[in-house]
C-alpha positions in Angstrom: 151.7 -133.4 -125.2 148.4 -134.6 -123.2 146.0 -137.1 -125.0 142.5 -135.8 -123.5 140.2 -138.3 -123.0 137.6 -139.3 -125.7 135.2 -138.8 -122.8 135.5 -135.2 -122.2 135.8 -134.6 -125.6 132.2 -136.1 -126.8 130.9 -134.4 -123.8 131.7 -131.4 -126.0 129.9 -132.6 -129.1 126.7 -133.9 -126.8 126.1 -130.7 -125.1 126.4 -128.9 -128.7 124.0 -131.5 -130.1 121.3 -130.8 -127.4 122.0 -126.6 -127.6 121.4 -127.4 -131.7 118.4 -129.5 -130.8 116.4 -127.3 -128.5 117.5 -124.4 -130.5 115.8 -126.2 -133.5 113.4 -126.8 -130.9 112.5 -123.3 -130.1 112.3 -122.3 -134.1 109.1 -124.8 -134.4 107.7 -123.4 -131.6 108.2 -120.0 -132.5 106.6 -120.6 -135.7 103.4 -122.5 -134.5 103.2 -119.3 -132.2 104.1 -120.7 -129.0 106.5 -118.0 -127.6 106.8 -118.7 -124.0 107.7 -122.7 -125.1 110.0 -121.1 -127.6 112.0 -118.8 -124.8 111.9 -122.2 -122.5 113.8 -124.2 -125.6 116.2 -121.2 -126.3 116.6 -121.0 -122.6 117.7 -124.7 -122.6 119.8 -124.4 -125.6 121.6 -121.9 -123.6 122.4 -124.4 -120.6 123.8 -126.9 -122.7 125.9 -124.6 -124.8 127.4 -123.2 -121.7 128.0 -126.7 -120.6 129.7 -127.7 -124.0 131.7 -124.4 -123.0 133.1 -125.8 -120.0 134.3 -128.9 -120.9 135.9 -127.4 -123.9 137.6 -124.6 -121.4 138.9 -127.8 -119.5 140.6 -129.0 -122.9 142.1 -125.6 -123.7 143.1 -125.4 -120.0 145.4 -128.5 -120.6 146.2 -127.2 -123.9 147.7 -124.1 -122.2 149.5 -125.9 -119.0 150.6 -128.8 -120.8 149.9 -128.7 -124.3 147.1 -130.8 -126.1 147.7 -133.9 -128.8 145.1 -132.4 -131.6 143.2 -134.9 -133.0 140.2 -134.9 -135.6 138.0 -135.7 -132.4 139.1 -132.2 -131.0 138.2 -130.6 -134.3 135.0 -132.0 -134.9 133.9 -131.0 -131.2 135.3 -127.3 -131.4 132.6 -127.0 -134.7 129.9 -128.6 -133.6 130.2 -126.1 -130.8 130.7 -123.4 -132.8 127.7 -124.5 -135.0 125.2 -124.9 -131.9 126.3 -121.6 -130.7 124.8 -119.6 -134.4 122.0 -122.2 -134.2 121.0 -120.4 -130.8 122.1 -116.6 -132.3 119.6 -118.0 -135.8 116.7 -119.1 -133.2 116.8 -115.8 -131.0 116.5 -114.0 -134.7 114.1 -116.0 -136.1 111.7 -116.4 -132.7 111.7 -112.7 -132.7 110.8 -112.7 -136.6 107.8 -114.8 -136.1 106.9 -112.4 -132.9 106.7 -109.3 -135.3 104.6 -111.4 -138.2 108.0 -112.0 -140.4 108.2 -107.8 -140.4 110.6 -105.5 -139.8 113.5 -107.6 -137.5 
């Protein structure tokens, strides 16, 4: 069994902490009316989750060649991944809510 580093493992939880934030980001925009800043933040949210997606590819890669010492760490990065990624699928709902007035999403 590897032991993957702590490194690559918060790099995980910081990318899915900035997709959360600018997903949050893009909600309070959306609902002061600012749509074009909103798209920028969801756009942003995007990049980061998709970097938070390739470092966690990188730990199941290792997982699969050489198998992967699971640790709480591990856990608690696959969910806060998992979490940013409906943060971003909630924001591109609710930006499009406020676009329509609230009616008929």
């Amino acid at each position: 069994m590897t032991k993957i580093s702590e490194e690559k493992i918060v790099s995980v939880i910081a990318s899915a902490g900035s997709a959360k934030s600018y997903a949050f980001q893009a909600m309070e925009e959306a609902e002061e009316g600012n749509f074009e800043e909103a798209y920028e933040a969801l756009e942003e949210a995007r990049k980061a989750l998709v970097e938070g997606h390739q470092a966690h590819t990188d730990i199941l890669h290792v997982d699969v060649t050489e198998g992967v010492e699971v640790t709480l760490l591990i856990v608690h990065a696959s969910n806060h991944l998992s979490n940013a990624e409906m943060s971003i699928d909630f924001a591109e709902r609710i930006i499009k809510l406020y676009e329509r007035g609230g009616k008929n999403a």
